[in-house]
N, C-alpha and C positions, 0 to 999 in steps of 0.2 A: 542492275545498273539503273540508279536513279539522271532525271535532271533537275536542277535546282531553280526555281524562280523564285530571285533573288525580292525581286520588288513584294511578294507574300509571304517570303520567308520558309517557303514549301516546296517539297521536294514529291516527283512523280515519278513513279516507277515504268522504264521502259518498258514493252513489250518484247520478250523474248521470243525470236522465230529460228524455225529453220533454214536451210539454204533453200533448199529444193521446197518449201510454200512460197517464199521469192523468187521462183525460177531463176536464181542464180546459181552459175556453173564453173566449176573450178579448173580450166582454163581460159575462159573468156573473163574468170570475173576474180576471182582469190587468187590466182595465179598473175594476173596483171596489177593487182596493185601491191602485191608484192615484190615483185620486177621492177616496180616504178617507185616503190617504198621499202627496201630493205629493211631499214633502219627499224622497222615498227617488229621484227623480232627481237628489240634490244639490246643489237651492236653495229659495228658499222659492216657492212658486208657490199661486193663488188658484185653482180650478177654479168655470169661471162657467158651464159648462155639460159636457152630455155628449152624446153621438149629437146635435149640432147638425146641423140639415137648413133652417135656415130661409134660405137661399140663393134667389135668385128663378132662377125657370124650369128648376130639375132637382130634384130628389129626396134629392140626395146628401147622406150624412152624414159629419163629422167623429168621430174619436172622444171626445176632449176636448178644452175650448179653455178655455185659462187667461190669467190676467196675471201677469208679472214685477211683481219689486219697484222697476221705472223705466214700470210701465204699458203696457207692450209685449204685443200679443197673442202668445199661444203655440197653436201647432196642434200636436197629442200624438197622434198616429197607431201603434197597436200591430197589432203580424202575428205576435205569439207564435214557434210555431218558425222561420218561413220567411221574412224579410222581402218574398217576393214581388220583381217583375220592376216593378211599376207603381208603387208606393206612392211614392215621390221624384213620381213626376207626379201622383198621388189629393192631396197635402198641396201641393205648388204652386198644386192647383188652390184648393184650399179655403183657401190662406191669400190666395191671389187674393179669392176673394169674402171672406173680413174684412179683407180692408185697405182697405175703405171703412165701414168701419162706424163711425159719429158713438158720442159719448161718451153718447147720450142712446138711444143701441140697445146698447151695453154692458152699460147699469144692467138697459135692462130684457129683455135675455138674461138674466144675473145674475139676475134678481126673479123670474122664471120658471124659474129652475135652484132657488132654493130654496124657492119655494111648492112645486114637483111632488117635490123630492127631499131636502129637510129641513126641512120641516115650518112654511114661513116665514123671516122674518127680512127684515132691511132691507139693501138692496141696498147704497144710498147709504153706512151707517155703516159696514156692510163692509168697502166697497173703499176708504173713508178710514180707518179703520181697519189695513188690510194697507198700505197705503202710507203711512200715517206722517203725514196731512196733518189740519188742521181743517175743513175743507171745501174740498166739493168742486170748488166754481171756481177751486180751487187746482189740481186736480186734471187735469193732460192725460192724456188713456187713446188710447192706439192711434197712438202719433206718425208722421207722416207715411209711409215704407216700411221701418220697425224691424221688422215682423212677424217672427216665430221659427215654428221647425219642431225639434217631439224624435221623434226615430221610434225604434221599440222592438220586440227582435224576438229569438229567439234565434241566430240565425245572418242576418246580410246578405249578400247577393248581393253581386258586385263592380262591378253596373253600381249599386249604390245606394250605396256607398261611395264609390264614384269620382264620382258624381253630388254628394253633400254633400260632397266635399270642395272641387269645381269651384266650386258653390255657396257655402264659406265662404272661396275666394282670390277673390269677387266680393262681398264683405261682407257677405254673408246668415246669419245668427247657426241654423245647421241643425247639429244635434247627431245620434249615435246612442248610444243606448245599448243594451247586449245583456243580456236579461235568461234566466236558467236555473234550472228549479227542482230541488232536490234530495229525497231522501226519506234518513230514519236511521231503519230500522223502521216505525214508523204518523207518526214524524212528518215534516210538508211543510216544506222551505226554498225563499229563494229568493234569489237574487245577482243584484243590477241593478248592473252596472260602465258609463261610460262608456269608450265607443271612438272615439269621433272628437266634442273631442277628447279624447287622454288627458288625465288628471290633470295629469301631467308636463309637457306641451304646452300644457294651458287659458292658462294665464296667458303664457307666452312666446307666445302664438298671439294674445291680447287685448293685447298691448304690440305686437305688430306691425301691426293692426290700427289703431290708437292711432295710430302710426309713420305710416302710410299714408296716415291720414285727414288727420293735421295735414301731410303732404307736400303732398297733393292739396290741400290747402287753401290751402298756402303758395304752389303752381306756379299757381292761379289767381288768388288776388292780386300773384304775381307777372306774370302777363299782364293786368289790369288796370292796374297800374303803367306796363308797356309801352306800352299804348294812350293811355294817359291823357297821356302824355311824348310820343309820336308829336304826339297829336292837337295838343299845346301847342307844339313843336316848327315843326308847319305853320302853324299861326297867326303866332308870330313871324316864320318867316323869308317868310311872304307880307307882314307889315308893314316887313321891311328892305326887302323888293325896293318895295314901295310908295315908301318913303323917299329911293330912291335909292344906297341901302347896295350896294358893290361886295362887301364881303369875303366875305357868306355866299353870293355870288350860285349858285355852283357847289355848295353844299351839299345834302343830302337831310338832310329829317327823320329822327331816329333813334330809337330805343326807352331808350336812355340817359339819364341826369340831364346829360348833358352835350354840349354840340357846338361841335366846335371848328375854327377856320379858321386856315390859314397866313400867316404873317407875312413873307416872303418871306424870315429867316431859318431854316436847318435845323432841325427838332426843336425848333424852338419856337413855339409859338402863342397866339392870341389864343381865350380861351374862353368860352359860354353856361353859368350855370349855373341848372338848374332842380329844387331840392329839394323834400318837403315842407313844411318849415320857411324856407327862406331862399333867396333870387334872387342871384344873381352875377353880376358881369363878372370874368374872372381873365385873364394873361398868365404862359404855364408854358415855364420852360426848362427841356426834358428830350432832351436831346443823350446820348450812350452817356456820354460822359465827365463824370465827377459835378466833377473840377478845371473842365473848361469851361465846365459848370452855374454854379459859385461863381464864376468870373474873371468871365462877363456882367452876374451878377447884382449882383457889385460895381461893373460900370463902372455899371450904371443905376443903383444906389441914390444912388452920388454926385450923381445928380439930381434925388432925392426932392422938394425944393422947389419947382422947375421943372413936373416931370412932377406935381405934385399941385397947383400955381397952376392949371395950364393944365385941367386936370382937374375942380378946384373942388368936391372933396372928399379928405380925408386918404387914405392909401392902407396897407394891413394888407401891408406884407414879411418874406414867410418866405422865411428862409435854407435852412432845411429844413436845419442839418448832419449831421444823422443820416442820409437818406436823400440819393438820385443827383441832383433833380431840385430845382427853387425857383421859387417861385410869388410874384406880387403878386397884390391881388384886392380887391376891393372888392362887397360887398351890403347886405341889406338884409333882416329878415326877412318873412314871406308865410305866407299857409294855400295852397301849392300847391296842393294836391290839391282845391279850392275851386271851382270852373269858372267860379261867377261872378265871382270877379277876377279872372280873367285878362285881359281885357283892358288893366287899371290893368297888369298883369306885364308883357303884351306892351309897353306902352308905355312902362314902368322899362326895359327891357333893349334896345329901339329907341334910346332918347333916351341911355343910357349908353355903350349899345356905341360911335355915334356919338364922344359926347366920348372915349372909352376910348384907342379908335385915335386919334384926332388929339392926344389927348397923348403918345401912345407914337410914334406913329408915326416922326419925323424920328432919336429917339433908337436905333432899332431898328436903320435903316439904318446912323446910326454903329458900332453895337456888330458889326453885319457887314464895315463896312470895319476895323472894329480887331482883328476875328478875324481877316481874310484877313492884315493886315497883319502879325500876330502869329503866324503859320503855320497857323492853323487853319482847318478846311471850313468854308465856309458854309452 
């Protein structure tokens, strides 16, 4: 840390000290201007108490315990020059014991932090106050396992950095910052920089976070989705086989919106479909060859009135010319993901699949004799 005298155009380099060759001590001296200056760790924070001890069956004191501007308890743990060997586990510990602490032991920590240490004041307009809100049943404090940790120190050890960082790739919001004070003559400085994380990193480090959360959020509704199509999946195909349905008989439930059985044509099948929105019966021609996709799909269509009398509902053909493959398909829409219709589903898709194949069926066999005969695999 330089100063700058401006009128030379020259800059002096401070002298770098310790705490302890200033006989300065961290709770008469780093610990109160901290309390009195939150703000100089770089956001805005409430301090609701200091040497908290009111922990059942130990002794132990925190050094300060604050809230964020989203109500989050913060545990602020300083060790001046040395960050010490333990401190990462002293501040686990004690953020352990306030992550149960009710919104109505908060206030009156808080009520107790400013009767003994400023002279009064109302706890309640405070913290609705620093949070932005009209009251305080608006008010959530201490959200479920959001607790913070800022530990403070002028040099960290490398098991306590390697510790909070371990700690913040498992979404624990653990900060360091390193703070140093200087002397220029009779006068004291002092420099609180965070380190972990930098500056530079904060925000790329809160988007990855961000990243991770909506991931893991998405890979578990995505296996509820799973389950939920498995479990729907078993239900129907125990109502074909009830029914006397041959086609799914060899099928297994799958995790898919979709199950599909063969039609004793190659590459082409007769299909289940199970969305959130809408129920199907479909028949897909998807052969490697997108020409003998379009030649089948034109020999059936020439029978659209046939295959839709017999059916006894209109039928939706995509030619699909853009893509390899062409689908007919006929549904209906549904609130899938509903449990209790499924039964009505189950029995939409029992009673259609039914008619589905025995309107397709005789036509399917022709279209395989008029491959073979026309040189193609069946």
């Amino acid at each position: 840390m330089f100063q700058v005298n401006r009128s030379e155009n020259r800059i002096t380099k401070l002298e770098e000290k310790r705490f302890s060759d200033l006989n300065l001590r961290e709770r008469e001296h780093l610990q109160e201007w901290l309390a009195n200056q939150p703000d100089a760790l770089g956001e805005e924070l409430l301090i609701i108490q200091k040497e908290f001890d009111g922990f059942a069956h130990t002794r132990e004191r925190l050094d300060l315990l604050a809230l964020d501007k989203d109500g989050r308890l913060v545990v602020i743990e300083n060790k001046l020059d040395d960050s010490g060997r333990d401190v990462t586990w002293q501040a686990l510990k004690y953020t352990a014991y306030v992550s149960g602490l009710t919104k109505a032991q908060i206030v009156d920590i808080y009520q107790q932090y400013l009767d003994r240490y400023c002279g009064g004041g109302n706890a309640v307009a405070n913290i609705c106050e620093f949070l932005e809100e009209e009251e305080l049943d608006e008010v959530v404090l201490n959200p479920g396992n959001d607790q913070r940790l800022i530990f403070i120190a002028a040099h960290f050890r490398k098991e306590v950095t390697a510790t909070v960082l371990w700690l913040r790739e498992h979404r624990i919001d653990a900060r360091c910052f390193k703070v140093v004070p200087y002397v220029f003559g009779d006068e004291l400085f002092v420099d609180i920089q965070p380190v972990i994380p930098t500056p530079e990193a904060a925000d790329f480090m809160i988007g990855m976070a961000e990243k991770e959360t909506e991931a893991r959020g998405a890979q578990g509704e995505q296996k509820n989705r799973h389950k939920l199509r498995r479990d729907y999946w078993e239900m129907t195909l125990d109502a074909l086989k009830d029914a006397g349905g041959t086609l799914y008989q060899n099928i297994s439930p799958g995790k898919d919106h979709w199950l599909s059985a063969g039609s004793g044509l190659s590459s082409c099948q007769y299909g289940l479909i199970f969305a959130k929105s809408e129920i199907r019966v479909e028949f897909t021609f998807s052969r490697a060859s997108a020409e003998e996709n379009k030649w089948l799909f034109d020999r059936l269509i020439e029978k659209k009135d046939q295959i839709e009398a017999a059916f006894g509902h209109e039928i939706e053909w995509l030619r699909l010319d853009e893509k390899k493959a062409c689908r007919l398909q006929f549904g209906v829409p549904c609130e899938g993901y509903n449990r209790e219709n499924w039964p009505e589903y189950v029995e939409w898709h029992v009673e259609h699949m039914f008619k589905w194949e025995a309107a397709l069926r005789d036509h399917i066999v022709s279209l395989n004799q008029a491959l073979k005969a026309r040189g193609g695999a069946s």
